[in-house]
N, CA, C and O atoms as CSV, one atom per row, in Angstrom:
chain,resi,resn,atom,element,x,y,z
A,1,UNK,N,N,-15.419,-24.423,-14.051
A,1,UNK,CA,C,-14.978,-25.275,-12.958
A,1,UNK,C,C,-15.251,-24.543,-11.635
A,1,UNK,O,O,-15.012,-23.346,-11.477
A,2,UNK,N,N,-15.701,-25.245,-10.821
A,2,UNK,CA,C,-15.794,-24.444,-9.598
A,2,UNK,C,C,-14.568,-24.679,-8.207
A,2,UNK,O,O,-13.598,-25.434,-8.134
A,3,UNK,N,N,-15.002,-23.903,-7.447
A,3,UNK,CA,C,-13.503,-23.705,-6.947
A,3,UNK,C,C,-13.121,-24.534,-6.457
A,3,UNK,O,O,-11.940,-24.742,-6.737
A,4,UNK,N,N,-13.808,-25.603,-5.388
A,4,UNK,CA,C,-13.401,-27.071,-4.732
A,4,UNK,C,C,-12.532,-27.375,-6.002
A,4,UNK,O,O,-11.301,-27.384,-6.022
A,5,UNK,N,N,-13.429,-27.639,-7.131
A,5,UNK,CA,C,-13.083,-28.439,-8.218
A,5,UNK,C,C,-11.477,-28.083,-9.149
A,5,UNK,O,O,-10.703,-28.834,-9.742
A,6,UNK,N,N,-11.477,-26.832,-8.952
A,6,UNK,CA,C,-10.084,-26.163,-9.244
A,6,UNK,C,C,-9.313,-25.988,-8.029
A,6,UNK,O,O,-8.449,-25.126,-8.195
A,7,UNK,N,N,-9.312,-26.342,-7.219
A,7,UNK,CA,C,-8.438,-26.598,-6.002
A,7,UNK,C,C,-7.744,-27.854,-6.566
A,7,UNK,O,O,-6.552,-27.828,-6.870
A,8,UNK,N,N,-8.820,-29.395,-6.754
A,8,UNK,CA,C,-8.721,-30.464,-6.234
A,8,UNK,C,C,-7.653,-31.153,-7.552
A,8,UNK,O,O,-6.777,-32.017,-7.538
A,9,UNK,N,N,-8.386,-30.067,-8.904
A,9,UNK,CA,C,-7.205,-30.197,-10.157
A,9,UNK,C,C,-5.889,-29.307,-9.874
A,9,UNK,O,O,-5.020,-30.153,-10.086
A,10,UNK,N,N,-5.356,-28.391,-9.604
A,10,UNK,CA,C,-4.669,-27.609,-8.742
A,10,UNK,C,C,-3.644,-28.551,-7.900
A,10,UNK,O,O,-2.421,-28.480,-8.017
A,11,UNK,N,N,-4.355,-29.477,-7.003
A,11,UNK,CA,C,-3.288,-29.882,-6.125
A,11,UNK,C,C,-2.746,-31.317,-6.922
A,11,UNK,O,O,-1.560,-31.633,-6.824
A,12,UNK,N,N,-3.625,-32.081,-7.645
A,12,UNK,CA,C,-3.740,-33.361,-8.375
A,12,UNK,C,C,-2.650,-32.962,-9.331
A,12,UNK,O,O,-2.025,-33.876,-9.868
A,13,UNK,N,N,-2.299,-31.545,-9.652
A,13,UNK,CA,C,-0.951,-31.257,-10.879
A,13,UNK,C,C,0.064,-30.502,-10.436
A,13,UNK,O,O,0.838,-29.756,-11.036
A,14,UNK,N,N,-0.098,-30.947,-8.717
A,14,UNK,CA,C,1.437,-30.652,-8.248
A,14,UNK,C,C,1.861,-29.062,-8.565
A,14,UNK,O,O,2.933,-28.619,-8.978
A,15,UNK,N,N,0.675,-28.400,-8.235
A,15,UNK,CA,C,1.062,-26.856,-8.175
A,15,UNK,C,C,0.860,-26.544,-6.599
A,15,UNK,O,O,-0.144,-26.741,-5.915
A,16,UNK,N,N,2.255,-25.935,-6.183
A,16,UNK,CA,C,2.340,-25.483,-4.614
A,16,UNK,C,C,1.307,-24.672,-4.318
A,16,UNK,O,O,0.354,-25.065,-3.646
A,17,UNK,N,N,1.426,-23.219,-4.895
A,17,UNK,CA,C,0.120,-21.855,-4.990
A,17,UNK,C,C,-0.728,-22.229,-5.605
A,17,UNK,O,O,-0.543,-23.180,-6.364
A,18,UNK,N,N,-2.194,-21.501,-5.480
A,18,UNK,CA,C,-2.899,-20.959,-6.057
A,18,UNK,C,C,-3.153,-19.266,-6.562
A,18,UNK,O,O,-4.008,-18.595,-5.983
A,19,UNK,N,N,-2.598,-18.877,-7.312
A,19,UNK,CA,C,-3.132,-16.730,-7.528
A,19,UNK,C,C,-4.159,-16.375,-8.107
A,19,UNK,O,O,-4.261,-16.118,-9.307
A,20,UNK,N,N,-5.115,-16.329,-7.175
A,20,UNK,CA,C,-6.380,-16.135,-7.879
A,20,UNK,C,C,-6.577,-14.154,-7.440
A,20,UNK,O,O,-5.818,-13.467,-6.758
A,21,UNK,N,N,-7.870,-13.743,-8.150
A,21,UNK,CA,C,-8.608,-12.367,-8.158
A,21,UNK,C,C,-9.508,-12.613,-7.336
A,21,UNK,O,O,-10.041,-11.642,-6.797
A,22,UNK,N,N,-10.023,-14.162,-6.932
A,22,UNK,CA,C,-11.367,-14.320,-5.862
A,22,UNK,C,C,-10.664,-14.202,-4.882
A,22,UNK,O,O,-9.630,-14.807,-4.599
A,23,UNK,N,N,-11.629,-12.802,-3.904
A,23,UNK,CA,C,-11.187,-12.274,-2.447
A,23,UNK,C,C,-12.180,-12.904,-1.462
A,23,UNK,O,O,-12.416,-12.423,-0.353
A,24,UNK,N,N,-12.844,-14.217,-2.038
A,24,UNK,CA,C,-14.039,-14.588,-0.689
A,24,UNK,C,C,-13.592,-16.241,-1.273
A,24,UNK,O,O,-14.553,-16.999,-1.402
A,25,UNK,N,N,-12.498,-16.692,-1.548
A,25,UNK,CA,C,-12.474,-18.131,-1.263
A,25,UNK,C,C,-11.727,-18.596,0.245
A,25,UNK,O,O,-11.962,-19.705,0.726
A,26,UNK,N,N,-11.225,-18.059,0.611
A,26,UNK,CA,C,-11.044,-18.792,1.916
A,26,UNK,C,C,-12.610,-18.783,2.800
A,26,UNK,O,O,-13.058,-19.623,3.581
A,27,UNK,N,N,-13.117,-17.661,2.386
A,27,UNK,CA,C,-14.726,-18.138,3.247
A,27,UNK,C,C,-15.448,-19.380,2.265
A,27,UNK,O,O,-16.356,-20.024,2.791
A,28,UNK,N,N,-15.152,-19.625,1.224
A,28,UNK,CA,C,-16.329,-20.442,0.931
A,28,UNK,C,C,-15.636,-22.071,0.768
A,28,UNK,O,O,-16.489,-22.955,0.841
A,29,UNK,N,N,-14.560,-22.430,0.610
A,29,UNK,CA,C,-13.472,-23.743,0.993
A,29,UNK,C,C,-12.236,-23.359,1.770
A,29,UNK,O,O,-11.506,-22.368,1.789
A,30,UNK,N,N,-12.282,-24.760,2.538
A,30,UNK,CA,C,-11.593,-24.663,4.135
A,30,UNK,C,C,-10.452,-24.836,3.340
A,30,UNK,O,O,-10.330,-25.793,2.576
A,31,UNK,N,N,-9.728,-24.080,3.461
A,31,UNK,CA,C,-7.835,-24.268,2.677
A,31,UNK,C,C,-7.017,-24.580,4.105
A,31,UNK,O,O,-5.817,-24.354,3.950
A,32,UNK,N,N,-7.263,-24.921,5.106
A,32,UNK,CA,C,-6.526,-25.253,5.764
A,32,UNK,C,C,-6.251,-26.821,6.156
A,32,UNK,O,O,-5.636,-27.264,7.127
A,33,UNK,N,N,-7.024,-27.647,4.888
A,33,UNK,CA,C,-7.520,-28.747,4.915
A,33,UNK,C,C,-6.583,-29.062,3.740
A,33,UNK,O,O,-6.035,-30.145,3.947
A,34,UNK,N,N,-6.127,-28.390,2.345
A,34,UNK,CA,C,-5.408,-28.332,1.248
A,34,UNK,C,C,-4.113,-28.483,1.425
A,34,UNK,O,O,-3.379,-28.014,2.295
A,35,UNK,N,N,-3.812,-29.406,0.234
A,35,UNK,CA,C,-2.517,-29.437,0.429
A,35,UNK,C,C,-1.564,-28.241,-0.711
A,35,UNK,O,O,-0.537,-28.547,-1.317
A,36,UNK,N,N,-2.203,-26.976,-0.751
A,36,UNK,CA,C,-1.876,-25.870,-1.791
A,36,UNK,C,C,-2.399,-24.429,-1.153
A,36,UNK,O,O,-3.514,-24.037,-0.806
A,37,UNK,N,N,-1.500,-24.013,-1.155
A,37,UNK,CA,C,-1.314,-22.443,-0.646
A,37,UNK,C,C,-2.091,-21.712,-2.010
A,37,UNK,O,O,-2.048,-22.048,-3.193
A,38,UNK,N,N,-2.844,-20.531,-1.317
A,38,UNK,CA,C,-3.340,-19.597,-1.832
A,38,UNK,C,C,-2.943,-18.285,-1.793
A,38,UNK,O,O,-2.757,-17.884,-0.644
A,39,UNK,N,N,-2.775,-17.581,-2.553
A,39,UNK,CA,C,-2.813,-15.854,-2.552
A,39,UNK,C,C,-3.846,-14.982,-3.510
A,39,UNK,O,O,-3.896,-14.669,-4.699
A,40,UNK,N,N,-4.682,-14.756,-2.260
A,40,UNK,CA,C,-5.783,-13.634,-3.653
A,40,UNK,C,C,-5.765,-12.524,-3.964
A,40,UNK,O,O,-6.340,-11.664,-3.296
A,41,UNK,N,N,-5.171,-12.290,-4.937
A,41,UNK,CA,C,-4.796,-10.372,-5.088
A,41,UNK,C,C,-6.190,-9.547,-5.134
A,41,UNK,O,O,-7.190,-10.023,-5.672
A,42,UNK,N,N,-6.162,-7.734,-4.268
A,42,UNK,CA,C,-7.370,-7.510,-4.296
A,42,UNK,C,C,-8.001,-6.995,-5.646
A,42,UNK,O,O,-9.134,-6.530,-5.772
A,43,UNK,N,N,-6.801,-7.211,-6.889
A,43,UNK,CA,C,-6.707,-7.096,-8.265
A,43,UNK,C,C,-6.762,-7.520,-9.373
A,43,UNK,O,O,-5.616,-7.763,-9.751
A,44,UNK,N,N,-7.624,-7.788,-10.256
A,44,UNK,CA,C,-6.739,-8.198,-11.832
A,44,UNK,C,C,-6.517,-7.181,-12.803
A,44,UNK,O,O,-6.493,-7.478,-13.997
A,45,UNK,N,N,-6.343,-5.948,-12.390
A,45,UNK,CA,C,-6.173,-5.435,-13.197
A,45,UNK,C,C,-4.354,-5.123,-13.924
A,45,UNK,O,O,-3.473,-4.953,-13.082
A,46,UNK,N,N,-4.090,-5.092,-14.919
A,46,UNK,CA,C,-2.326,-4.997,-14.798
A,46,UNK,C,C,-1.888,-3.725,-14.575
A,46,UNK,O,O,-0.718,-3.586,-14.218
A,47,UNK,N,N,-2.723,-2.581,-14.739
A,47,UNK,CA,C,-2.024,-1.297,-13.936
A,47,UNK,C,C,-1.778,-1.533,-12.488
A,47,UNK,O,O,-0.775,-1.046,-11.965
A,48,UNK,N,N,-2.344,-2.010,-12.030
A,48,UNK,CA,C,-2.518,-1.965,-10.433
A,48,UNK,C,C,-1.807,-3.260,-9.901
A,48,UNK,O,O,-1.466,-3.352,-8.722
A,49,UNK,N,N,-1.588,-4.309,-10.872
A,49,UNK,CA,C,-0.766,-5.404,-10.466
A,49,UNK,C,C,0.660,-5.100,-10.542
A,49,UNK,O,O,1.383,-5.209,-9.552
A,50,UNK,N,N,1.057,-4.749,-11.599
A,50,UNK,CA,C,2.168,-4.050,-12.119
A,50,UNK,C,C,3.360,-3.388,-10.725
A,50,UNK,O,O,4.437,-3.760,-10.259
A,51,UNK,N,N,2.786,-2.705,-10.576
A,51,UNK,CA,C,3.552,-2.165,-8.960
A,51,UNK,C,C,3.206,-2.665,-7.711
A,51,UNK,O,O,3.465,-2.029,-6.689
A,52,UNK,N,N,2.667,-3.700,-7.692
A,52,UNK,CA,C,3.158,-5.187,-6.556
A,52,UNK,C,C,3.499,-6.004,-7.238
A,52,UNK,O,O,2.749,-6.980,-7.229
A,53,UNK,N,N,4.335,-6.071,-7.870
A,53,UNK,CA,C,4.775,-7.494,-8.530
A,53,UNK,C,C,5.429,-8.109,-7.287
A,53,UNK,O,O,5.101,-9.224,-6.881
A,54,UNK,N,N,6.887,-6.925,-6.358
A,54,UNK,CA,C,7.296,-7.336,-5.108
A,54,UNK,C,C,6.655,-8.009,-4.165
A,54,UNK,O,O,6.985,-9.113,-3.731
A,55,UNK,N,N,5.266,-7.034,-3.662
A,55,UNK,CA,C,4.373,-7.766,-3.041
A,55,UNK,C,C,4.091,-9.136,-3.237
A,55,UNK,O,O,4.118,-9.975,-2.337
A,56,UNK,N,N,3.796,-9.374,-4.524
A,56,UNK,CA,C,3.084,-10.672,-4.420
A,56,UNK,C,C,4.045,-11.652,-4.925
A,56,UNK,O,O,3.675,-12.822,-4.824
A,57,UNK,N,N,5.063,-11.468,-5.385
A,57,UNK,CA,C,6.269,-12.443,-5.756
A,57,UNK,C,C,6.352,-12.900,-3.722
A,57,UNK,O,O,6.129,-14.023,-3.270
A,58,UNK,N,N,6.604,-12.059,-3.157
A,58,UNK,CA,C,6.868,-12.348,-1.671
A,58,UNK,C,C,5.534,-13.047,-1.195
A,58,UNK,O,O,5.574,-14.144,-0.638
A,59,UNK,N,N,4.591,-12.511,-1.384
A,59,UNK,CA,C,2.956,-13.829,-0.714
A,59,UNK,C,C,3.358,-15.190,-1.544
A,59,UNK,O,O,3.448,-16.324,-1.075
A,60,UNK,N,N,3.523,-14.872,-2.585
A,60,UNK,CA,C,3.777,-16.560,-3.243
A,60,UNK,C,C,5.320,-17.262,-3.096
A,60,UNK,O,O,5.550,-18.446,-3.340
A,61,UNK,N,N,6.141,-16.447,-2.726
A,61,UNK,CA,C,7.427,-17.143,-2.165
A,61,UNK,C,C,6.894,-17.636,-0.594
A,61,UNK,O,O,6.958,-18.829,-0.296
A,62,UNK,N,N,6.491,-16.860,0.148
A,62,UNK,CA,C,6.282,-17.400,2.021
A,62,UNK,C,C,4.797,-18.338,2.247
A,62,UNK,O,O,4.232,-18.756,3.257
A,63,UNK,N,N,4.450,-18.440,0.556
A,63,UNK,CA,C,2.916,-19.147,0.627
A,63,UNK,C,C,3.089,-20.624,1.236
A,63,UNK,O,O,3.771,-21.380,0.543
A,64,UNK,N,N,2.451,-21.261,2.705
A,64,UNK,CA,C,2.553,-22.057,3.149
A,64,UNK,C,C,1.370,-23.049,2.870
A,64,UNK,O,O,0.230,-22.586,2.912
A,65,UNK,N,N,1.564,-24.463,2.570
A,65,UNK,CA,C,0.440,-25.214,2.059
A,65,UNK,C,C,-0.773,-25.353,3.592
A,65,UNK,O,O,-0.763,-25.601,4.798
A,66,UNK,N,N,-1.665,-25.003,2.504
A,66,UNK,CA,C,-3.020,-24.591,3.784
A,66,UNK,C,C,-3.056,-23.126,4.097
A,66,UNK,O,O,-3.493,-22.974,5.238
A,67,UNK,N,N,-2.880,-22.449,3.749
A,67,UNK,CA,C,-2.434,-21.099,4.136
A,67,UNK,C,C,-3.576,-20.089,2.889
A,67,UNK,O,O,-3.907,-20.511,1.781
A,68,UNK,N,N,-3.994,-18.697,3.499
A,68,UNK,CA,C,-4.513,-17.627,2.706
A,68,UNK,C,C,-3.592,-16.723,2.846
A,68,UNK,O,O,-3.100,-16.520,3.956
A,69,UNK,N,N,-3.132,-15.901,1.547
A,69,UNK,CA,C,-2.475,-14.980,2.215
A,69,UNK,C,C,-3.308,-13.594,1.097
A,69,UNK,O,O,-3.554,-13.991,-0.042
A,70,UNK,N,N,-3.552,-12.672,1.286
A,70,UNK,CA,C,-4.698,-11.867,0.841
A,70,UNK,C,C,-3.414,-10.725,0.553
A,70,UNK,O,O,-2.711,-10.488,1.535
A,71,UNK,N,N,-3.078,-10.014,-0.732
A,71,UNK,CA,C,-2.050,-9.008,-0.761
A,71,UNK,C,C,-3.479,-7.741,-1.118
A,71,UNK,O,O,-4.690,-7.859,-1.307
A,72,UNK,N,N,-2.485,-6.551,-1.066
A,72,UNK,CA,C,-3.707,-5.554,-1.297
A,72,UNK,C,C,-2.633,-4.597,-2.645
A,72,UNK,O,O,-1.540,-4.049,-2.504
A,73,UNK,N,N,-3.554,-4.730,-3.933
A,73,UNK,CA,C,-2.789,-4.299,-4.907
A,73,UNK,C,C,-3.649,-2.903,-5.277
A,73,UNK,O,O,-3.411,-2.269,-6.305
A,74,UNK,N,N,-4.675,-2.506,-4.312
A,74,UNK,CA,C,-5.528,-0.981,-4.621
A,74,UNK,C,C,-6.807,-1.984,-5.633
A,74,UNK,O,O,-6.724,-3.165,-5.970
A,75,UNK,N,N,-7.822,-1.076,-5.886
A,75,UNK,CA,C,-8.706,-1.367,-6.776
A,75,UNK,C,C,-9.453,-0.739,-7.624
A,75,UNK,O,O,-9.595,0.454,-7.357
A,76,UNK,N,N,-10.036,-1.153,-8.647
A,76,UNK,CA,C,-9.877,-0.984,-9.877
A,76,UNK,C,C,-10.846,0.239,-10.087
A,76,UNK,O,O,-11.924,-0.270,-9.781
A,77,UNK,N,N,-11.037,1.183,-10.330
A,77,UNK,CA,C,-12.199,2.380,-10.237
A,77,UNK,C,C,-12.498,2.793,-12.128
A,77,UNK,O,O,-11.820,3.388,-12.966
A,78,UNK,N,N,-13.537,2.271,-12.153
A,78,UNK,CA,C,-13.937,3.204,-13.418
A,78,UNK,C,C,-14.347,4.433,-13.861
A,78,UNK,O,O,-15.264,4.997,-13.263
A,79,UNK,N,N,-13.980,4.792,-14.527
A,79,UNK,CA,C,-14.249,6.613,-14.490
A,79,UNK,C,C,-15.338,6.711,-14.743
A,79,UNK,O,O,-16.005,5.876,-15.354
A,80,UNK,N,N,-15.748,7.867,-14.266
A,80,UNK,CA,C,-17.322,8.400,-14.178
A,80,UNK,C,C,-17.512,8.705,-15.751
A,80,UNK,O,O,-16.724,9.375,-16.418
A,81,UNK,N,N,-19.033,7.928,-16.367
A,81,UNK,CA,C,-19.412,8.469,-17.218
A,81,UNK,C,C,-19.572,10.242,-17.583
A,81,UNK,O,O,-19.984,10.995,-16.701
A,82,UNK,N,N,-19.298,10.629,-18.596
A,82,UNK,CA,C,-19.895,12.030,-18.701
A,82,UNK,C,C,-20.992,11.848,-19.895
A,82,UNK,O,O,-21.026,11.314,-21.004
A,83,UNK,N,N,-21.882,12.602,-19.038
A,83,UNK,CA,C,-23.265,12.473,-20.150
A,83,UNK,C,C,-22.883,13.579,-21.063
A,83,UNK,O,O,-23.595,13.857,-22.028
């Protein structure tokens, strides 16, 4: 599904938020046009989600419809191969 398209099912089932891992949808659909608040964590990982749960319980409690709110949960680093 693409993202208009999961917005437009999104707001059609009466969900206030959106919590997505995509950090470039407010550039690519106008959410200020939506009737559904967004928050994009700069994460999916659950170590790193794990200790903002506060954080982002609070972006999705003050999430206003039409609104981006971008939390920063650190990001995800893979360890260096050793040959």
């Amino acid at each position: 599904m693409k993202n208009g398209q999961l917005l437009e099912a999104a707001e059609k089932a009466g969900f206030d938020v959106l919590l997505t891992g995509d950090r470039t949808l407010h550039y690519e659909q106008n959410v200020t046009a939506r009737k559904i608040a967004i928050v994009s964590l700069s994460a999916i990982s659950w170590p790193l989600l794990e200790p903002n749960l506060d954080l982002i319980r609070a972006a999705v409690d003050h999430a206003e419809v039409g609104s981006f709110t971008a939390v920063d949960c650190g990001v995800f680093k893979r360890a260096p191969r050793i040959p």
